[in-house]
C-alpha positions as CSV (number, residue, x, y, z in Angstrom):
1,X,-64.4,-7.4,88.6
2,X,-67.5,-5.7,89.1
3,X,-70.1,-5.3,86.2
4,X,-70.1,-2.0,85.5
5,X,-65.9,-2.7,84.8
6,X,-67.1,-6.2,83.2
7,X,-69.9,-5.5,80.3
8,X,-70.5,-8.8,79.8
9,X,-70.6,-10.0,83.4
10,X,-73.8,-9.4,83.8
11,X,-75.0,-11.3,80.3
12,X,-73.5,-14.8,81.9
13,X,-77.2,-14.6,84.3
14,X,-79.6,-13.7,81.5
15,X,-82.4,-16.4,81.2
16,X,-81.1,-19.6,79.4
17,X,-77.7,-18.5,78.8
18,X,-76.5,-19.9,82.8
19,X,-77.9,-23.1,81.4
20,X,-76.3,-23.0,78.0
21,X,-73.0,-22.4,79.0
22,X,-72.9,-25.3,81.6
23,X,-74.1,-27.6,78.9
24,X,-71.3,-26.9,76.6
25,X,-68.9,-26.8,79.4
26,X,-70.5,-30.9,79.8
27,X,-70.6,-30.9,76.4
28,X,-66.9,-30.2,75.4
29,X,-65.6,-32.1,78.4
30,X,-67.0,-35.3,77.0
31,X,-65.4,-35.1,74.0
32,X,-62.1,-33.9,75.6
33,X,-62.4,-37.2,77.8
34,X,-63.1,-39.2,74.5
35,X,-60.3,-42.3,74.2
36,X,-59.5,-41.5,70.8
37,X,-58.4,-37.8,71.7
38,X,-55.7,-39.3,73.7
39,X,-53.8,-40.4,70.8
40,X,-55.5,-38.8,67.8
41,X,-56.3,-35.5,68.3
42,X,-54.8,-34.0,65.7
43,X,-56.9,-36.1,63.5
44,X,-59.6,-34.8,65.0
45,X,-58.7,-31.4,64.9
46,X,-57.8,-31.2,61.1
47,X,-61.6,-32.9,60.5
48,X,-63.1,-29.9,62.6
49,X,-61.6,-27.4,60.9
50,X,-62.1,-29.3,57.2
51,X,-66.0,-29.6,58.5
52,X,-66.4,-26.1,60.3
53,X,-65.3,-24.1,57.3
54,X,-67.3,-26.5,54.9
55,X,-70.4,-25.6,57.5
56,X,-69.7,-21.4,57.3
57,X,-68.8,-21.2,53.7
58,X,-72.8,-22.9,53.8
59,X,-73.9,-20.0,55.6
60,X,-72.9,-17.8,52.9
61,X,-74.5,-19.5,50.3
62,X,-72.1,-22.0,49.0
63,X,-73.8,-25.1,50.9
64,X,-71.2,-27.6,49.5
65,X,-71.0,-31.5,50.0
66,X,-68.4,-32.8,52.5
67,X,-66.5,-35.0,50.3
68,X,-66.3,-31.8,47.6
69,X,-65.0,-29.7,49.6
70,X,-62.6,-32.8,50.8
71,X,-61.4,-33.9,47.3
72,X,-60.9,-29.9,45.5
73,X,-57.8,-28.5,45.0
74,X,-58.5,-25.1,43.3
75,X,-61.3,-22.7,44.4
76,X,-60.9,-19.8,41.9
77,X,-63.4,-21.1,39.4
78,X,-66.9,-18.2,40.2
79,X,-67.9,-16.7,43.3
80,X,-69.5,-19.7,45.7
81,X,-66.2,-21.8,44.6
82,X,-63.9,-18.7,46.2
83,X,-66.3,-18.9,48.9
84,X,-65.7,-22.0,50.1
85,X,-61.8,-21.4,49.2
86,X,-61.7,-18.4,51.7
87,X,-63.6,-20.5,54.4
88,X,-60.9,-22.7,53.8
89,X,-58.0,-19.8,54.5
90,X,-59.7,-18.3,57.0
91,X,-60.2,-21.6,59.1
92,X,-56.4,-22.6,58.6
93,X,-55.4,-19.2,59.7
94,X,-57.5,-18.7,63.1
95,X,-54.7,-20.5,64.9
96,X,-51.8,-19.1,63.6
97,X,-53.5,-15.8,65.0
98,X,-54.4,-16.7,68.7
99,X,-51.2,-15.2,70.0
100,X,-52.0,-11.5,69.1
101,X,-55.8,-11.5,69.2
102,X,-55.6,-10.6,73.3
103,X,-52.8,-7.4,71.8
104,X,-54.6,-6.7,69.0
105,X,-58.1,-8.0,67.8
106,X,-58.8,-5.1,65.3
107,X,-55.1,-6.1,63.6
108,X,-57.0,-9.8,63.4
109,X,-59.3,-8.6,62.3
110,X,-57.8,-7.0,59.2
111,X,-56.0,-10.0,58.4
112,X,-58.7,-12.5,58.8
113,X,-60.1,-9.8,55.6
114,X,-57.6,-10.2,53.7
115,X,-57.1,-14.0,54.0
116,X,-60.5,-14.7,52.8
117,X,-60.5,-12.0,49.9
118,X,-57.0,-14.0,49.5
119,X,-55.3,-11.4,47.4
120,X,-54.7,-7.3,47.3
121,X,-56.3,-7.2,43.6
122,X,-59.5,-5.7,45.0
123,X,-57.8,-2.2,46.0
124,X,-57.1,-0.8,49.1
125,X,-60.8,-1.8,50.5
126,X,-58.7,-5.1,51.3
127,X,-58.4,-5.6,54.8
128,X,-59.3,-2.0,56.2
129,X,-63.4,-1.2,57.5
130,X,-65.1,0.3,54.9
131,X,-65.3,4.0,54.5
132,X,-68.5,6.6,54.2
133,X,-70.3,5.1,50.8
134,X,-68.7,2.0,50.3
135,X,-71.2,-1.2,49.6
136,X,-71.0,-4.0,51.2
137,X,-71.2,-7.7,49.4
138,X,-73.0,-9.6,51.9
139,X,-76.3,-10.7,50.5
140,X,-77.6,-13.3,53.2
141,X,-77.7,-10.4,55.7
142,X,-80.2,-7.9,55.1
143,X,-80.5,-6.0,58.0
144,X,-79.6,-2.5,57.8
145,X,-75.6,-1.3,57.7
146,X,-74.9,1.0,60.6
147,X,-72.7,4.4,59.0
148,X,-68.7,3.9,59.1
149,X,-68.7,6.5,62.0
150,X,-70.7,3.8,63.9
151,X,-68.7,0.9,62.5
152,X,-65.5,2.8,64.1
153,X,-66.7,3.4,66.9
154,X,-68.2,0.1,67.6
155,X,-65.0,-1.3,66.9
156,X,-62.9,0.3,68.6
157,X,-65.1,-0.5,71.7
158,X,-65.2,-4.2,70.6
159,X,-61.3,-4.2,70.9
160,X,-61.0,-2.9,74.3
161,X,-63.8,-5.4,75.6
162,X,-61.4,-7.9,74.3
163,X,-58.2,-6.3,75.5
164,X,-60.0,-5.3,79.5
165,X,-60.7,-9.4,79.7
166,X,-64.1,-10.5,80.9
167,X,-64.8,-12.8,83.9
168,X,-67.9,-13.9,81.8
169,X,-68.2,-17.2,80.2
170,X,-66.1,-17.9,77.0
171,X,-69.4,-18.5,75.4
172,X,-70.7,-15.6,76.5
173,X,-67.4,-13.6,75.1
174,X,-67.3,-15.3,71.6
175,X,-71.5,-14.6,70.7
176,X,-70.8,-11.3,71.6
177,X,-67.9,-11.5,69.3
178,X,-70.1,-13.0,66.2
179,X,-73.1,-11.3,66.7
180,X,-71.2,-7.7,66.7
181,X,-68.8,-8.5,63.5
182,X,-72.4,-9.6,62.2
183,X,-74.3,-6.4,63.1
184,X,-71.4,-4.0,61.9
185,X,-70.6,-6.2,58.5
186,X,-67.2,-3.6,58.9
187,X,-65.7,-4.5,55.6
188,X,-66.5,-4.8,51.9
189,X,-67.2,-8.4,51.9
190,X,-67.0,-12.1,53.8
191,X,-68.3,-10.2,56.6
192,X,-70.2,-13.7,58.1
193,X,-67.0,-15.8,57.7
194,X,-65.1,-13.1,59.7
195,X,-67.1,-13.0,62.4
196,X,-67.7,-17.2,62.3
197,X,-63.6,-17.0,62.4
198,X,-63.5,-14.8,65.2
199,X,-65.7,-16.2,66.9
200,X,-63.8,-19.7,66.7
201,X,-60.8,-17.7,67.6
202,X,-62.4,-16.6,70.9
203,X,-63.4,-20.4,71.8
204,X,-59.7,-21.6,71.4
205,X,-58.2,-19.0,72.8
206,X,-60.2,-18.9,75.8
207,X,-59.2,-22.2,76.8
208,X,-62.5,-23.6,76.6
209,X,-61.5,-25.8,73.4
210,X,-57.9,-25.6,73.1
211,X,-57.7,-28.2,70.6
212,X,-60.2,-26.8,68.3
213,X,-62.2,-29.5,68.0
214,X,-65.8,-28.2,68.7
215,X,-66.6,-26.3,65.5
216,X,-69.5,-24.0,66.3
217,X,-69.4,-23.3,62.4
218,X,-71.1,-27.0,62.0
219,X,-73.5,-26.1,64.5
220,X,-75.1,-22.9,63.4
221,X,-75.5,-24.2,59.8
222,X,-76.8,-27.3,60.8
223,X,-79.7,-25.1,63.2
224,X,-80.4,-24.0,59.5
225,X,-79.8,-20.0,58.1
226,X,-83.3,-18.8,58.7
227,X,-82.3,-20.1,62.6
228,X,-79.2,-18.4,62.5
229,X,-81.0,-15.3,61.5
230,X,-83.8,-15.0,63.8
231,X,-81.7,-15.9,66.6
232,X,-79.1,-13.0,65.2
233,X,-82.3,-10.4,65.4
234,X,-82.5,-11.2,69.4
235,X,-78.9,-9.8,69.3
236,X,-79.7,-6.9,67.3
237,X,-82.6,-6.2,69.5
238,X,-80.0,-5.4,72.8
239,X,-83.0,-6.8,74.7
240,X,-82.2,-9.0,77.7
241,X,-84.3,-12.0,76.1
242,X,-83.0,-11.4,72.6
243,X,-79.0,-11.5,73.5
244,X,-80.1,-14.8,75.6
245,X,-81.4,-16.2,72.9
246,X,-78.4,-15.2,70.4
247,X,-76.2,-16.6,73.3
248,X,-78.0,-19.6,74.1
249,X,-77.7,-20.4,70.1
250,X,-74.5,-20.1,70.1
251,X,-74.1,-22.2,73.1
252,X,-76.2,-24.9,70.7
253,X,-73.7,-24.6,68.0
254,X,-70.6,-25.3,70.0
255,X,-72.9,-28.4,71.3
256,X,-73.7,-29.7,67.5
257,X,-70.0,-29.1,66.8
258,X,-68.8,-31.2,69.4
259,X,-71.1,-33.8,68.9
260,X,-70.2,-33.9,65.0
261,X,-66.7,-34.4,66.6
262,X,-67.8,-37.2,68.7
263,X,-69.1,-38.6,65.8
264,X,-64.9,-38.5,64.1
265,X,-63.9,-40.1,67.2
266,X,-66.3,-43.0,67.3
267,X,-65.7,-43.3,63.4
268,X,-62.2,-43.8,64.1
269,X,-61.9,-46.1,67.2
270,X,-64.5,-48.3,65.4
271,X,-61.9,-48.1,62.1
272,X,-58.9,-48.8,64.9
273,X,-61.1,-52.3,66.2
């Protein structure tokens, strides 16, 4: 596929990004070769998810303990608690949604909304992009909104990226992912959470971690919010060096995930001794 047929072909050779995605590729293959995986990987894998939507509910502002988040049972009490609760959701529903993300990535989209708002109460705003004049609730992203012409427009060119297929790296695919739910913030609200889930989606479904074990969610909180954000201003830029760094973090994140995953696995053969 040539690049002008292949947008993102030609981000795969930006400077860093080559490097990042051969270290994840490493990276996640370690892990995948990990003992324990071989007979407790869905261990593993419920402890990723548990951790990575702990780690993005962080990123919008309900920075919650582990165990907390571990030992709670309802998450309707204020606004961080119902945070964390549709982090939760959104987390458990990414792989119930890989199937039709390569037929339909805006119809994810809209469900991934209405899984973290978790109910129709809040009107017809509810799992639909947001119309001329409607606010947006997303505080720890201050950048400017584009208009809901752009957000349309955007979109629908974000879903037939998806749909055409990319010979780039699945790294490569899934920052582009994030960073343009990020920049368009299409609905009224868990706008970062979206785009985290999405991007999460991209990484299983692309085969490079089937098992979803390598939650890039852990990563990017753990590089810290005002990380995340700076590195999120080289994608806005559309510069060469800025989407290479945006990418590169992102190829860091999937890193810290899986190494917070090695971590469960030597946790458990030690506990298995």
């Amino acid at each position: 596929m040539s690049s002008a047929a292949d947008p993102l072909a030609a981000l795969g050779s930006l400077p860093g990004v080559t490097e990042a995605v051969d270290s994840v590729r490493k990276a996640v293959d370690r892990v995948y070769g990990h003992r324990v995986m071989r007979r407790r990987s869905g261990e593993i894998t419920s402890e990723a998810a548990l951790r990575g939507a702990r780690a993005s509910a962080a990123l919008s502002g309900a920075d919650w303990a582990l165990e907390e988040v571990r030992r709670r049972t309802d998450f309707s009490a204020d606004a961080e608690t119902r945070t964390v609760g549709a982090a939760l959701r959104l987390t458990a529903e990414a792989g119930q949604l890989l199937s039709i993300w390569r037929q339909s990535p805006l119809r994810v989209l809209a469900r991934l909304h209405l899984v973290a708002v978790g109910s129709t109460a809040d009107g017809d705003a509810v799992g639909r992009p947001r119309l001329a004049g409607e606010p947006v609730d997303e505080p720890l992203v201050v950048q400017p909104l584009p208009s809901a012409d752009e957000v349309a427009g955007r979109l629908d060119g974000l879903s037939r990226l998806v749909l055409a297929g990319s010979s780039a790296p699945a790294l490569v695919m899934a920052a582009v992912v994030h960073g343009e739910l990020l920049a368009l913030r299409p609905f009224a609200s868990h706008n970062g959470l979206v785009a985290r889930t999405a991007e999460r989606i991209v990484l299983i479904n692309s085969g490079l971690d089937p098992k979803a074990i390598c939650p890039a969610e852990v990563g990017h909180a753990e590089q810290g919010l005002e990380t995340y954000l700076e590195a999120f201003e080289g994608y806005l830029s559309g510069t060469p060096e800025g989407m290479g760094r945006w990418i590169a973090h992102c190829g860091r994140a999937v890193e810290l995930g899986v190494r917070e995953s090695t971590a469960v696995c030597e946790a458990l053969q030690r506990g298995a001794a």
